[in-house]
C-alpha positions in Angstrom: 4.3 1.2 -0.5 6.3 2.4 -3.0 9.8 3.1 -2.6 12.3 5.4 -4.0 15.6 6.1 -2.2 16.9 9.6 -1.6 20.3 8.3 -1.5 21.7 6.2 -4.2 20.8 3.1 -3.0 18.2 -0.1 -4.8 14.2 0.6 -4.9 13.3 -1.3 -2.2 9.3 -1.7 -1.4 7.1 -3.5 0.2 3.5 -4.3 1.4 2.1 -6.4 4.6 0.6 -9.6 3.5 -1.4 -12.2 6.1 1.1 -13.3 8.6 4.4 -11.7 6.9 5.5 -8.7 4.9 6.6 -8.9 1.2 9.4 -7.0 -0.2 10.7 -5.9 -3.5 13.5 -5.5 -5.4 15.4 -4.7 -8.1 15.1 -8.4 -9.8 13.3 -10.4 -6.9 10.3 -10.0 -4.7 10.0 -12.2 -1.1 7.4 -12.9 1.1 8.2 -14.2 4.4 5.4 -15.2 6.5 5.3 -17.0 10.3 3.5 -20.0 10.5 1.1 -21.1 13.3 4.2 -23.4 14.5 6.7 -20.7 14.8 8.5 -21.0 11.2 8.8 -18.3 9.2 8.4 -19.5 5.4 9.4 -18.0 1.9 8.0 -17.3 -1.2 10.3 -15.9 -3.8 10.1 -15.0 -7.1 12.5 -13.6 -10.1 10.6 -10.5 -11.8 10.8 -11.4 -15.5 9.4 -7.8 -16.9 9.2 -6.8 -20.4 11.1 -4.7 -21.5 9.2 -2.1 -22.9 7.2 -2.2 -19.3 10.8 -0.8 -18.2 10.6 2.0 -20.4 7.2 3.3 -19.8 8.5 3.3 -16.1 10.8 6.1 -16.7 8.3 7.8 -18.2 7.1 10.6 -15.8 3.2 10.4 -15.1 3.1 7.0 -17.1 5.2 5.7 -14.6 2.9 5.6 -11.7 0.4 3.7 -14.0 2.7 1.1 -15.3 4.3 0.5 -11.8 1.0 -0.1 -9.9 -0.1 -2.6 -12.6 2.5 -4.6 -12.5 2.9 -4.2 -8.6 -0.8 -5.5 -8.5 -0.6 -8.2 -10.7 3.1 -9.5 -8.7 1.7 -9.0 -5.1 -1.4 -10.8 -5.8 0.3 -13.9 -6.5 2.4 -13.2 -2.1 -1.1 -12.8 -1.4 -2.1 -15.8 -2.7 1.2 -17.9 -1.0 0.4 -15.6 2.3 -3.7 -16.4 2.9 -2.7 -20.0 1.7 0.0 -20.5 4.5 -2.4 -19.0 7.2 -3.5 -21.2 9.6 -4.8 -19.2 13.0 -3.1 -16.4 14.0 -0.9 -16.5 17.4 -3.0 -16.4 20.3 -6.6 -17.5 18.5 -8.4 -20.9 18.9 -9.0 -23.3 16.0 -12.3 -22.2 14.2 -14.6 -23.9 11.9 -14.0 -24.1 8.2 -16.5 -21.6 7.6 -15.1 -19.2 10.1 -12.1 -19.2 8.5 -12.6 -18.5 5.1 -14.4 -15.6 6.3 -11.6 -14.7 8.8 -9.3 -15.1 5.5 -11.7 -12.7 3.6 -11.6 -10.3 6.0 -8.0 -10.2 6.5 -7.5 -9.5 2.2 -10.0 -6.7 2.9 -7.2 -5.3 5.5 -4.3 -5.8 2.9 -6.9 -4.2 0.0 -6.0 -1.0 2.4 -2.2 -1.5 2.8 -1.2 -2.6 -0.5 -1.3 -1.4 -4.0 -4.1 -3.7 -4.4 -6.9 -1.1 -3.4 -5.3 1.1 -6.1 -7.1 -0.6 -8.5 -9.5 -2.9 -7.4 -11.1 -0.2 -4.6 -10.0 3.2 -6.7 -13.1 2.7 -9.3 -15.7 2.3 -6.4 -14.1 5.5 -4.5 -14.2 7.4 -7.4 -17.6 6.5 -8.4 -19.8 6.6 -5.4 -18.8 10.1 -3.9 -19.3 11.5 -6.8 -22.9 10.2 -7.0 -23.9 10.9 -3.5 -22.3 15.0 -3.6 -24.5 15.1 -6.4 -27.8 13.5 -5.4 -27.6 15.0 -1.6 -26.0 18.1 -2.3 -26.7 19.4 -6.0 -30.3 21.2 -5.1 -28.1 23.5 -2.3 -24.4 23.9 -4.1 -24.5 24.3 -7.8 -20.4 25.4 -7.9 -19.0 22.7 -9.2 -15.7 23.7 -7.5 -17.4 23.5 -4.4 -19.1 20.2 -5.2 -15.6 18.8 -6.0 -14.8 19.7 -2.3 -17.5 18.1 -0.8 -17.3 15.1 -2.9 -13.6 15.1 -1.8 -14.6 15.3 1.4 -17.2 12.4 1.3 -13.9 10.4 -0.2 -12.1 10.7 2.8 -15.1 10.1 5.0 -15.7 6.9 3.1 -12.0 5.6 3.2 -11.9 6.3 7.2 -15.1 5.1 8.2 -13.9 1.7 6.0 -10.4 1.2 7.2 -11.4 2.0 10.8 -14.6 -0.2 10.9 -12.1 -3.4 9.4 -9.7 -2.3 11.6 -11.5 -3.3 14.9 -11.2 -7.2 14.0 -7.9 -8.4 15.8 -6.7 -10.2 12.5 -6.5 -6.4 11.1 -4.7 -5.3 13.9 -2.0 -7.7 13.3 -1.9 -6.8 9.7 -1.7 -3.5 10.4 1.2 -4.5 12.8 3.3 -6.0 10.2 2.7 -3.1 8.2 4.6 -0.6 10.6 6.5 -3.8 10.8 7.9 -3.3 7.4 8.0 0.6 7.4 10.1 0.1 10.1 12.7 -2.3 8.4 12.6 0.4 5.3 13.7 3.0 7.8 15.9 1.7 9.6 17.4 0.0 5.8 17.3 4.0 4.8 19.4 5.3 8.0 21.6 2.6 7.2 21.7 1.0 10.6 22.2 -2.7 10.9 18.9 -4.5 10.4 18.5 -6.3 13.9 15.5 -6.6 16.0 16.5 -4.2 18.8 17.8 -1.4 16.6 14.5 -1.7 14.0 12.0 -0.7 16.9 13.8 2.4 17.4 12.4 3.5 14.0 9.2 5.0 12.9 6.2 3.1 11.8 5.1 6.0 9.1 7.1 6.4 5.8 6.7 9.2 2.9 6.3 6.9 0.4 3.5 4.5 1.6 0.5 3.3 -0.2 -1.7 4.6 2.6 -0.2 8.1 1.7 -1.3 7.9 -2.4 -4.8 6.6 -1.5 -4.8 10.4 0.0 -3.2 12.2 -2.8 -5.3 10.7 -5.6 -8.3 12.1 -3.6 -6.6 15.7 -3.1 -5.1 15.5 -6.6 -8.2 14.7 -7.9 -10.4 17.8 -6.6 -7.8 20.1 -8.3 -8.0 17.8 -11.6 -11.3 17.7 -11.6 -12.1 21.5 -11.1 -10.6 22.0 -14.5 -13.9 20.0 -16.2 -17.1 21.2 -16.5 -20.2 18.9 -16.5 -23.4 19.3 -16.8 -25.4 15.7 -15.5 -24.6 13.2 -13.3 -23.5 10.4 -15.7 -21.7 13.5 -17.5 -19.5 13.9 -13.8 -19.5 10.0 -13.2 -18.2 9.4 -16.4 -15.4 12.0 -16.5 -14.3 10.9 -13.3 -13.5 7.0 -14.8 -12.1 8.6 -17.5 -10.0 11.2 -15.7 -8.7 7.8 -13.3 -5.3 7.4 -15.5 -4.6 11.5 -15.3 -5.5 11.5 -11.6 -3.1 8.4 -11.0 -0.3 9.3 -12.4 -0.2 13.0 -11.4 -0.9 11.0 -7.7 2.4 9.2 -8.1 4.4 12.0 -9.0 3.3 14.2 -5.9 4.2 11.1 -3.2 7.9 10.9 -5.3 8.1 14.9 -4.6 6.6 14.9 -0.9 9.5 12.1 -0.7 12.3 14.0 -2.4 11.4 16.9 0.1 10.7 15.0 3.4 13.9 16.5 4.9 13.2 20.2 3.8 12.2 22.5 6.6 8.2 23.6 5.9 8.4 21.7 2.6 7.8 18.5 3.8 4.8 19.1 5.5 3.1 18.5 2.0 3.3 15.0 3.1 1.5 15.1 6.0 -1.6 14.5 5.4 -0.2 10.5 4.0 1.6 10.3 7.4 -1.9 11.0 9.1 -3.8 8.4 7.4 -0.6 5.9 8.4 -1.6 6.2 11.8 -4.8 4.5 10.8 -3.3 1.9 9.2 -0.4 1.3 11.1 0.4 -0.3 14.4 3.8 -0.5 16.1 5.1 -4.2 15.8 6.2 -7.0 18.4 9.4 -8.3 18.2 8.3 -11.6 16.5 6.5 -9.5 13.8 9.8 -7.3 13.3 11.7 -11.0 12.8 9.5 -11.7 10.3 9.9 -8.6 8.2 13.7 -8.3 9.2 13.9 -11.9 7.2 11.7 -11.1 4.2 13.9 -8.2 3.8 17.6 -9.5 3.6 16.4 -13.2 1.7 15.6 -10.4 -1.1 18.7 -8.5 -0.7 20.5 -12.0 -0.9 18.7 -12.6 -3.9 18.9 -9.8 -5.5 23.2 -9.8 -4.8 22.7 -12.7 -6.2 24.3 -14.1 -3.0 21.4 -17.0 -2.4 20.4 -20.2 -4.7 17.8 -18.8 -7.1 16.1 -22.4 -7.4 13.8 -21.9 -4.6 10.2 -20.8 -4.6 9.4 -21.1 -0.7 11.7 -22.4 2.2 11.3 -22.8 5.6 13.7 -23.3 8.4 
């Protein structure tokens, strides 16, 4: 998710990882994760950016590019500490070896969805497959290519729901999926400024404006408008242009979640982010209590750090 206050307040974001929820901030990023004996266990780490990667992140329509590189190449290292800290989720028997590794593949397939991760690694295959089937199965009956960028919109979304829901019937995705309205909650709550306690964080909303769910939808939406502006003429012609087009099409996406954001609280307006908010309920669950503990902590170990009111010698503690 990324995250942009309306008020004056830090950019706080974060993603679910296995078993926890990271968070960012403005100088540290924490993962807090519950282990199979009850502990809940850190990973912190300093963010040590370049400074010309600052720049290009004021950079309107660069920005969105820049930021969901680096966010990639930072939350793949939480992922790393979070599927290497997993042992068997709450409630499940010990497996085989075997079964495990492929219960921990499945559960990064779940955070591909949640997390900035799929913006990358997933976008290319989204982008290039529609594409070729709206051409092969519907080029001899619709030669508009207007209309074609429609349907191949449409066989985006298709695609991307018919994914997330068939991963989503494995309990370990439902838990993820938990832990990610686990942290939407905390952001809430963080953004109504309420204090961050268990009881009070359940009171809040799972969905959030500025979720990664909700650009997976705009850079499909954005991208049938983009698009209708190029003409092709063949299939590796249209396949092509989409890869190129990928940059354009991503950072455009960005600046239409910041906007949908900005206008969230704007009678009729904020109905432009709806259709984000929609696709949330697919990938979103409403937390336990445990799960809410967990994201609760994640979030105020980075606020300490970043307030520079923690030790900043430790890389993962547990208590």
């Amino acid at each position: 998710m990324f995250n942009l206050s309306k008020q004056i307040q830090p950019a706080y974001g974060g993603q679910a990882v296995v078993e926890g929820v990271m968070f960012g901030g403005r100088n540290y990023t924490v993962t807090a994760v519950r282990r199979k004996d009850e502990t809940i266990e850190y990973y912190e780490e300093r963010k040590q950016e370049k400074p010309w990667v600052n720049s290009f992140k004021k950079i309107p329509f660069i920005r969105g590019i820049v930021g969901l590189i680096s966010a990639s190449a930072n939350g793949s290292k939480h992922l790393n500490f979070s599927t290497e800290r997993y042992d068997v989720a709450p409630g499940e028997e010990d497996d085989s070896e075997n079964e495990k590794q492929a219960s921990k593949l499945t559960m990064i397939l779940g955070v591909a969805v949640v997390g900035v991760l799929s913006l990358i690694f997933g976008k290319l295959m989204f982008t290039v497959v529609p594409a070729v089937l709206a051409d092969v199965l519907f080029k001899h009956w619709v030669t508009n290519n207007i209309l074609q960028n429609l349907i191949e919109g449409g066989i985006k979304i298709i695609l991307l729901l018919t994914y997330i829901l068939a991963i989503a019937q494995t309990p370990m995705i439902k838990r993820l999926f938990q832990y990610h309205g686990a942290e939407h909650k905390v952001i809430n709550a963080y953004e109504a400024g309420v204090e961050l306690t268990v009881k009070r964080v359940q009171q809040f909303s799972t969905l959030h404006y500025r979720c990664g769910s909700s650009f997976i939808i705009f850079t499909v939406l954005v991208g049938v408008v983009i698009y209708s502006f190029f003409h092709y003429d063949s299939l590796w012609e249209r396949v092509y242009q989409r890869i190129l087009l990928l940059p354009v099409v991503i950072g455009v996406s960005y600046e239409t979640l910041q906007a949908t954001n900005k206008l969230r609280d704007v009678p009729f307006l904020r109905i432009l982010g709806y259709p984000g908010l929609w696709l949330q309920k697919v990938t979103t669950r409403e937390p336990d209590d445990k799960q809410v503990e967990v994201a609760i902590a994640s979030f105020k170990r980075m606020q300490e750090l970043d307030e520079g009111k923690a030790k900043e010698d430790l890389v993962s503690v547990s208590y």
